[in-house]
C-alpha positions as a Markdown table, in Angstrom:
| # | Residue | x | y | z |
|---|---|---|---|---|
| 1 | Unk | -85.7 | -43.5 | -41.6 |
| 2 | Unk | -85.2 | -47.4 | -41.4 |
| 3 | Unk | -88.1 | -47.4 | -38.6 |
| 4 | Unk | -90.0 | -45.9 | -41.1 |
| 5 | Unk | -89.5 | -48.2 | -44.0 |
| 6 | Unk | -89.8 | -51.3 | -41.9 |
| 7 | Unk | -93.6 | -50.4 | -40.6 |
| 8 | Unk | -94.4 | -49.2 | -44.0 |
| 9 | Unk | -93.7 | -52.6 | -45.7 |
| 10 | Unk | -95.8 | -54.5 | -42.4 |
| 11 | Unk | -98.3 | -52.6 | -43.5 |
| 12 | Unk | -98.3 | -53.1 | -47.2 |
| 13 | Unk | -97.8 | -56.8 | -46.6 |
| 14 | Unk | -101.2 | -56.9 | -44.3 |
| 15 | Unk | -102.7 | -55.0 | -47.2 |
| 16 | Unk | -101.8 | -58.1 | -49.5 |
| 17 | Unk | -102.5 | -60.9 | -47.0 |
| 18 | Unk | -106.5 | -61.5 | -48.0 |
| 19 | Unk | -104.9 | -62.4 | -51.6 |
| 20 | Unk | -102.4 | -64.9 | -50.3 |
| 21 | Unk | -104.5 | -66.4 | -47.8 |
| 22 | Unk | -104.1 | -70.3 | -48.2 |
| 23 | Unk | -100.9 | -70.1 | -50.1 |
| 24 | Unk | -99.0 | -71.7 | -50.7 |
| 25 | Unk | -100.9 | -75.1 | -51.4 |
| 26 | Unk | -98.6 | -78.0 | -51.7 |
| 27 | Unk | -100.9 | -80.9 | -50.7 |
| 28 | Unk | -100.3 | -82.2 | -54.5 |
| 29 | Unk | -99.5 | -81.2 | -57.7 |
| 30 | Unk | -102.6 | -79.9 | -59.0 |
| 31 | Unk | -103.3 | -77.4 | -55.8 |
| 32 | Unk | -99.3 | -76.6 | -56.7 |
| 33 | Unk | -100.1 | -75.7 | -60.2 |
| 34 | Unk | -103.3 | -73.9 | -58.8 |
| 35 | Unk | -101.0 | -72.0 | -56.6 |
| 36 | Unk | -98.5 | -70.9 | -59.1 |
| 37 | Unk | -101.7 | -69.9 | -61.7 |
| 38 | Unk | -102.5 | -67.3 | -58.6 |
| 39 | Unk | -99.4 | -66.7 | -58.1 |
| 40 | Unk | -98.8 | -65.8 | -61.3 |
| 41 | Unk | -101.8 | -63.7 | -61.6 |
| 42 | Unk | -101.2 | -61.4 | -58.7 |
| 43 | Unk | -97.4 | -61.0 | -59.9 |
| 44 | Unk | -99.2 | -59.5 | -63.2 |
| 45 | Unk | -101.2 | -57.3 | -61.1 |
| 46 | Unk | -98.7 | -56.0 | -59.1 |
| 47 | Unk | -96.2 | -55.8 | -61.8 |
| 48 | Unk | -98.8 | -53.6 | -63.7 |
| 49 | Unk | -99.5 | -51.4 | -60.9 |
| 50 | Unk | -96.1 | -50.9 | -60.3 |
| 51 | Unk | -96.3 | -52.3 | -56.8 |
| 52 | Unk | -93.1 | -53.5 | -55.6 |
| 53 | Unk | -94.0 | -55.0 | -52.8 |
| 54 | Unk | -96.6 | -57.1 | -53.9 |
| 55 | Unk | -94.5 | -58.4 | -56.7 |
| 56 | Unk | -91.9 | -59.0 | -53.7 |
| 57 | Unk | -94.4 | -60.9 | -51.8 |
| 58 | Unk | -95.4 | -63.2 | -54.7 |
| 59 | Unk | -91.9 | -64.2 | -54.8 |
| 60 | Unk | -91.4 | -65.0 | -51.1 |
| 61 | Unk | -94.8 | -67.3 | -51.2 |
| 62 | Unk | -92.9 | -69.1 | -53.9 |
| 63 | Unk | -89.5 | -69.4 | -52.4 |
| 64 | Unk | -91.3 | -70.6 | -48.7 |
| 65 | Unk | -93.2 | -73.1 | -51.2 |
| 66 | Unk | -89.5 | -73.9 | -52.8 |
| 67 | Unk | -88.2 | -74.6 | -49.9 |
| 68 | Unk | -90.9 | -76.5 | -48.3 |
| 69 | Unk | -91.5 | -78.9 | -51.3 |
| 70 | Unk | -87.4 | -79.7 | -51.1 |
| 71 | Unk | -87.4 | -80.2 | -47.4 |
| 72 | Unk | -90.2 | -82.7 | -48.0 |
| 73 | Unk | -88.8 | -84.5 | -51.1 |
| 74 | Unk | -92.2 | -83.6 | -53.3 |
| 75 | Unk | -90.2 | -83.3 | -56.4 |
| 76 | Unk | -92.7 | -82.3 | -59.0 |
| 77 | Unk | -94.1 | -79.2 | -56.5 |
| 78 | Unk | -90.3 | -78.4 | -56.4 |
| 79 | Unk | -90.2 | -78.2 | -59.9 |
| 80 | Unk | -92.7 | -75.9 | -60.6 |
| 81 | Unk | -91.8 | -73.4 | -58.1 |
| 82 | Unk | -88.4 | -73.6 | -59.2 |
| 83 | Unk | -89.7 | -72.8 | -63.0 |
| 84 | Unk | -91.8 | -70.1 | -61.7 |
| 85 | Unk | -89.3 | -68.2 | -59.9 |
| 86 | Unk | -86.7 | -68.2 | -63.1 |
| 87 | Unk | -89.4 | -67.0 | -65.1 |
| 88 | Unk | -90.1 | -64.2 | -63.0 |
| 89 | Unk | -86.0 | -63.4 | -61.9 |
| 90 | Unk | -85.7 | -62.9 | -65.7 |
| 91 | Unk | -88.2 | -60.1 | -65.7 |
C-alpha cells in the first residue's frame, strides 16, 4: 500500500510542477514578495479545491526558500517566508 501512495504523490507533484516552475525567486526582495503573492495564490487554489497536495507543495517551496534565505543571511527574504508560513500553519 505504501508503494502505492509514494508513486501517487510523484505523480501529483509533476502534475503541479508547470505552476512552481522558477520558484522560489530569492534574487531580492521584490522577486521574494512576487514569489510569496504566487505562492499565496496557488495555496488558495489548492485549498479551495481541496487538494492536499498542492497545498503541501506550496509549503515546501516556502520552507526550501526559508531555509535558503537563512543559509545565505538575506534577512528580509527570511522574513517574509517566515510570515508566510505562520500564516498558513494557522489555517
Amino acid at each position: 500500500m505504501k508503494r502505492v501512495d509514494i508513486f501517487r504523490q510523484v505523480k501529483d507533484a509533476s502534475k503541479h510542477a508547470q505552476e512552481f516552475k522558477g520558484l522560489p525567486n530569492l534574487r531580492n526582495l521584490s522577486t521574494a514578495q512576487e514569489t510569496i503573492k504566487t505562492l499565496d495564490r496557488l495555496y488558495k487554489k489548492y485549498e479551495k479545491a481541496k487538494d492536499n497536495n498542492g497545498m503541501l507543495h506550496c509549503t515546501l517551496i516556502a520552507e526550501i526558500a526559508e531555509n535558503q534565505t537563512m543559509r545565505k543571511g538575506l534577512i528580509g527574504q527570511l522574513r517574509l517566508y517566515r510570515e508566510w508560513l505562520n500564516k498558513v500553519k494557522k489555517i
